[in-house]
C-alpha positions as CSV (number, residue, x, y, z in Angstrom):
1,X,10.9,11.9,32.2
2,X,13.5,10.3,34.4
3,X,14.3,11.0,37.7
4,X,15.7,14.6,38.6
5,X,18.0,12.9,41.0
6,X,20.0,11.3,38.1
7,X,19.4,13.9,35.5
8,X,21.5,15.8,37.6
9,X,24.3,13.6,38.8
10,X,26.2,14.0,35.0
11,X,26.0,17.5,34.2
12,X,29.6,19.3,34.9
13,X,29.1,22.8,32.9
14,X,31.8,25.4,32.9
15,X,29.5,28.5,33.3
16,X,32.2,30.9,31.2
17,X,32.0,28.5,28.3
18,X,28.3,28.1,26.9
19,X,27.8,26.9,24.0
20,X,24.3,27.0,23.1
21,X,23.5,23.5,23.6
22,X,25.1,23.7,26.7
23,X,23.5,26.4,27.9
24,X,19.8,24.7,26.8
25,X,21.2,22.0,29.2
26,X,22.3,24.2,32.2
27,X,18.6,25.7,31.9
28,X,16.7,22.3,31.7
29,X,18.9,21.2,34.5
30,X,18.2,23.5,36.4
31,X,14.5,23.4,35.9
32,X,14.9,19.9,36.8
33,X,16.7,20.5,40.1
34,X,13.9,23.3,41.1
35,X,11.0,20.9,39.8
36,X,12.3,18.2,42.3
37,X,12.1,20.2,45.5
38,X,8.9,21.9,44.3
39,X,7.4,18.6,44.0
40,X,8.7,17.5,47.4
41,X,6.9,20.2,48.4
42,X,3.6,20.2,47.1
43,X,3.2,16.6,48.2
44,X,4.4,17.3,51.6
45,X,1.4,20.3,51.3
46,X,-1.0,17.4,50.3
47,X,0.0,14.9,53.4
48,X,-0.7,18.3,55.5
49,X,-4.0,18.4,54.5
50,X,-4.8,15.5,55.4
51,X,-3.8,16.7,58.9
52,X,-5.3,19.7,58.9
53,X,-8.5,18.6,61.3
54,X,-6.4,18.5,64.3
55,X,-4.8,21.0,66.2
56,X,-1.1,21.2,66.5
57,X,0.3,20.1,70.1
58,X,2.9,22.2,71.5
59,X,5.6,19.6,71.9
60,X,5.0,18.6,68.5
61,X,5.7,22.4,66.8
62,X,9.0,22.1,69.5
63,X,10.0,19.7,67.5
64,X,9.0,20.4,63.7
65,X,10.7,23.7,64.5
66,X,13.9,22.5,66.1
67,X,14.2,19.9,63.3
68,X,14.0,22.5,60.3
69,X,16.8,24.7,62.4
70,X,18.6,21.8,62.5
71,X,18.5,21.0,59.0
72,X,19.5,24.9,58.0
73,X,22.5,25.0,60.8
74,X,24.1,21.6,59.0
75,X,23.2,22.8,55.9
76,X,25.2,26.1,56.5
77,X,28.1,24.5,57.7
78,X,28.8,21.1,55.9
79,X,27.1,22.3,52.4
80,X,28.1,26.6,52.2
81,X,30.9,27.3,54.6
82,X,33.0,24.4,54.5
83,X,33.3,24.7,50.5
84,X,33.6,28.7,50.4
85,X,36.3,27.9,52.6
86,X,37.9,25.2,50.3
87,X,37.3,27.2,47.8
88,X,39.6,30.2,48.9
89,X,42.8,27.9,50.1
90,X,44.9,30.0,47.2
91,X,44.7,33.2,50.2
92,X,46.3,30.8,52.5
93,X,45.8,31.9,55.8
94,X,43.4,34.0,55.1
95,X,41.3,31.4,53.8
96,X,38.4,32.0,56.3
97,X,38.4,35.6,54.7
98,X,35.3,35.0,52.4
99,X,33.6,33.0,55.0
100,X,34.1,35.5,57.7
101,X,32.5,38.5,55.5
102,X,30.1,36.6,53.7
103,X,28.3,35.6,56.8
104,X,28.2,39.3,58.3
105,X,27.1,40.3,54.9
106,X,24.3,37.4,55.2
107,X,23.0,38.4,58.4
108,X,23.1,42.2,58.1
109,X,20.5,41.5,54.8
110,X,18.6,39.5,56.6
111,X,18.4,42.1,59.9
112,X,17.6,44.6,57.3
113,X,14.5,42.9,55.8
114,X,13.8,41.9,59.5
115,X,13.4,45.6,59.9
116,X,11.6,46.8,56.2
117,X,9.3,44.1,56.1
118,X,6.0,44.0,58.5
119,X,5.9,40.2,60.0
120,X,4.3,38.9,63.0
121,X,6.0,35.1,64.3
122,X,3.5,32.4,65.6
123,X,3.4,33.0,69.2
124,X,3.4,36.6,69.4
125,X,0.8,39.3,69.5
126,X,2.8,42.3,68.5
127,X,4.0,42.6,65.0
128,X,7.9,43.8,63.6
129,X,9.0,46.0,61.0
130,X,7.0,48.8,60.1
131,X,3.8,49.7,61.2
132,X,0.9,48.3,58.4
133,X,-2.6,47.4,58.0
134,X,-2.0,44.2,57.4
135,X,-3.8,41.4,58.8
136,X,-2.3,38.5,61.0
137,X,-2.9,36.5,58.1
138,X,-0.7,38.1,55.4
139,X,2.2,38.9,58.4
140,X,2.4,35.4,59.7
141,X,3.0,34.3,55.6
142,X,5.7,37.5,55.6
143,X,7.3,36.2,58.6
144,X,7.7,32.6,56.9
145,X,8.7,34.5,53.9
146,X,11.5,36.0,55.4
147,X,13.1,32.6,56.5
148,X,12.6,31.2,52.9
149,X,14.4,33.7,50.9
150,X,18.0,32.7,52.0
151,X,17.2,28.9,51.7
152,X,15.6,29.4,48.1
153,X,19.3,32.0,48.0
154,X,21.5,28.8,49.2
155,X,19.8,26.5,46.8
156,X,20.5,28.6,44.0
157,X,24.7,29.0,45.2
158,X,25.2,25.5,45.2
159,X,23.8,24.9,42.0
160,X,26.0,27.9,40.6
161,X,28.8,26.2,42.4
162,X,28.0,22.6,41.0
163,X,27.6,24.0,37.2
164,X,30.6,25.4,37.3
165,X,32.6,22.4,37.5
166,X,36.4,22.6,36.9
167,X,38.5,23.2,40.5
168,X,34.9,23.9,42.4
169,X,34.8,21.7,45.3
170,X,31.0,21.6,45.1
171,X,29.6,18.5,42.7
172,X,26.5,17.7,41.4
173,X,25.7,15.1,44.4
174,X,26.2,18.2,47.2
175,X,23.7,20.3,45.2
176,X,21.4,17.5,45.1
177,X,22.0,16.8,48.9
178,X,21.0,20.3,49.9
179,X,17.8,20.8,48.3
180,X,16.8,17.2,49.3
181,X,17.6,18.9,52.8
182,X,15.8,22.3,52.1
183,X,12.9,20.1,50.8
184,X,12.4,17.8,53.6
185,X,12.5,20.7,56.2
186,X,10.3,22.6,54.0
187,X,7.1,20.3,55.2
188,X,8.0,21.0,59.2
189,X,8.0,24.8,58.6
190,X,4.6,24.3,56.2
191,X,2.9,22.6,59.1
192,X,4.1,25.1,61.8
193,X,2.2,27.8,60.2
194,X,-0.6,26.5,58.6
195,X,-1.7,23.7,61.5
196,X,-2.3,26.7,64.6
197,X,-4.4,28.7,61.7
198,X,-6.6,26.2,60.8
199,X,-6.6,25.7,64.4
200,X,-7.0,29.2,65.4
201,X,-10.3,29.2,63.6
202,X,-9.3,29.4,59.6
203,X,-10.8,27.9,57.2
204,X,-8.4,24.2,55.6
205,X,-8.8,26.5,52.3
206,X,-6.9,29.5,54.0
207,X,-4.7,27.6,55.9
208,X,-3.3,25.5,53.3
209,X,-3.1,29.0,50.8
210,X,-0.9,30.5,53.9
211,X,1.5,27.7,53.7
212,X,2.1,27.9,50.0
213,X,2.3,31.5,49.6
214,X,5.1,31.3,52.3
215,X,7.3,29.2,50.4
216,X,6.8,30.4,46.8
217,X,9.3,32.8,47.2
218,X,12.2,30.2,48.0
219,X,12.0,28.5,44.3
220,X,12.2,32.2,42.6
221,X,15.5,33.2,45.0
222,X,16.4,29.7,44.0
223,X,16.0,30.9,40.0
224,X,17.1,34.4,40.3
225,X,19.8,33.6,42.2
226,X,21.1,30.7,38.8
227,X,20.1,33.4,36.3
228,X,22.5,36.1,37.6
229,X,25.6,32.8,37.6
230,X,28.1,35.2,35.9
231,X,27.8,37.4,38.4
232,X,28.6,35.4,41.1
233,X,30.8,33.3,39.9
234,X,33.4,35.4,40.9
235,X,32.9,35.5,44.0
236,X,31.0,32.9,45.0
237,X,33.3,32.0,48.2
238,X,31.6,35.1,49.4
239,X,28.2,34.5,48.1
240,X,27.8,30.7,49.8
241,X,29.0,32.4,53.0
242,X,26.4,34.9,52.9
243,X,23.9,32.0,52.4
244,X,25.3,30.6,55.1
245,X,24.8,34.0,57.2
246,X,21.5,34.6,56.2
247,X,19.9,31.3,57.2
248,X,22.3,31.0,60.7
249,X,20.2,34.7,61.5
250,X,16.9,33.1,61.4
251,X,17.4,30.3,63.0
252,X,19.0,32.4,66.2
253,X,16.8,35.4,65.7
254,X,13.5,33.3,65.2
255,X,13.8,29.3,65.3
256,X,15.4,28.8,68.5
257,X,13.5,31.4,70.4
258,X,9.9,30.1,69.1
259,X,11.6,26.1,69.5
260,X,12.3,27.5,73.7
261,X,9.1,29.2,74.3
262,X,7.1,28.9,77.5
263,X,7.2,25.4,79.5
264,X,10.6,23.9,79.5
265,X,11.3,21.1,77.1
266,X,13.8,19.0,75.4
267,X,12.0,17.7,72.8
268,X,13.0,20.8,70.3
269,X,16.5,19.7,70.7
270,X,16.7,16.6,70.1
271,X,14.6,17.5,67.3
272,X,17.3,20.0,66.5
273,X,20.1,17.1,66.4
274,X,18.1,14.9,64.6
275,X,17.8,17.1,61.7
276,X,21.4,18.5,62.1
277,X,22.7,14.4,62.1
278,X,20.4,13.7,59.1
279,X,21.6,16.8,57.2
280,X,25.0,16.0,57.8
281,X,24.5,12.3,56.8
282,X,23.0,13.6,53.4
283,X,25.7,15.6,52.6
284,X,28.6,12.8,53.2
285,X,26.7,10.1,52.0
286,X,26.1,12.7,48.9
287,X,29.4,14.6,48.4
């Protein structure tokens, strides 16, 4: 089987048009697409293991942090916004309409499960959302959770934006650029969570389980969010902003606040830049 990267640089399907070949194609690519930045991850989850013996410095989880809100801030802007925003040029001045709801759409979903679901973030004793009998364990892997679900949602919009084809300003190359983005940040945010439990006194077995569970829920939004294409269609301007919304909220509401913690430090943002620049990069050098 060839590389996903080129499987997917030729495929220009108008959604509203299937055929049934067509439509076996939209599928396989988009298996293909999902299967690349699952396997990014899994060996980014086998490099961790290797790792897993020592304990994770705090300058070092400054910096794996600030570099995967980097990475979600450019990703927002250069690969959701700036296209929901091309895409609506026909409202003329009112161009920034979709983007300007879609985000407070984004973030109010994301506040909302911030308040339904139990979660406890890394370096903090007292747990959010409802009260449960959950262990530290299983909230730490909801809090991750939480953060994954509009990355695996963003994913899955620019891939309904790239099959779409015809006047969408989103190719094949920007959808590709994303997940590459989403995939390489994915091994920071694995490591933040799943190096301080082994450290804390978990078992490699339990550790490495947390950091998986955390992130199977990004390639399902990723799926659900391609298998429901005629719906957004439509209004995908709105949709990529509220992609764009959700993943802005957890990088204010939980990234930057965990990246500033305690001892002063610059080290999270330049980490931050770094991953904003090479985001950036991947999407011009892509689109």
């Amino acid at each position: 089987m060839g590389s996903p990267i080129i499987q997917n640089v030729n495929i220009h399907l108008h959604i509203d048009n299937l055929t049934y070949y067509q439509y076996i194609i939209y599928q396989y690519e988009c298996t293909n697409t999902l299967s690349f930045t699952t396997t990014f991850r899994n060996q980014s989850w086998v490099m961790l293991r290797v790792f897993l013996r020592k304990e994770l410095k705090r300058p070092v989880e400054r910096g794996l942090i600030g570099f995967a809100a980097g990475v979600m801030v450019a990703a927002s802007v250069w690969s959701l916004l700036i296209p929901a925003i091309e895409m609506s040029e026909h409202l003329n001045s009112f161009a920034f309409l979709p983007g300007f709801i879609g985000m407070w759409v984004g973030a109010l979903f994301l506040l909302a499960l911030d308040k339904l679901i139990p979660h406890l973030h890394l370096q903090s004793d007292t747990p959010e959302g409802p009260k449960t009998n959950l262990g530290r364990l299983a909230m730490l892997i909801l809090a991750v959770t939480l953060h994954n679900i509009p990355e695996g949602i963003a994913v899955g919009a620019i891939l309904v934006g790239a099959l779409e084809g015809g006047n969408s300003p989103i190719s094949d190359s920007v959808a590709i650029s994303l997940a590459l983005g989403i995939a390489i940040q994915n091994f920071p945010e694995g490591a933040v969570i799943s190096m301080p439990l082994k450290a804390s006194g978990k078992t490699k077995l339990k550790a490495f389980t947390a950091g998986v569970l955390s992130g199977i829920v990004e390639p399902i939004a990723t799926l659900l969010t391609v298998l429901f294409s005629s719906l957004i269609v439509p209004i995908l301007p709105y949709f990529l902003s509220f992609a764009a919304g959700a993943m802005i909220f957890v990088v204010v509401e939980e990234l930057i606040p965990e990246m500033s913690e305690g001892e002063h430090s610059n080290i999270g943002v330049i980490a931050f830049t770094f991953g904003f620049t090479l985001m950036m990069a991947l999407d011009v050098a892509f689109g």
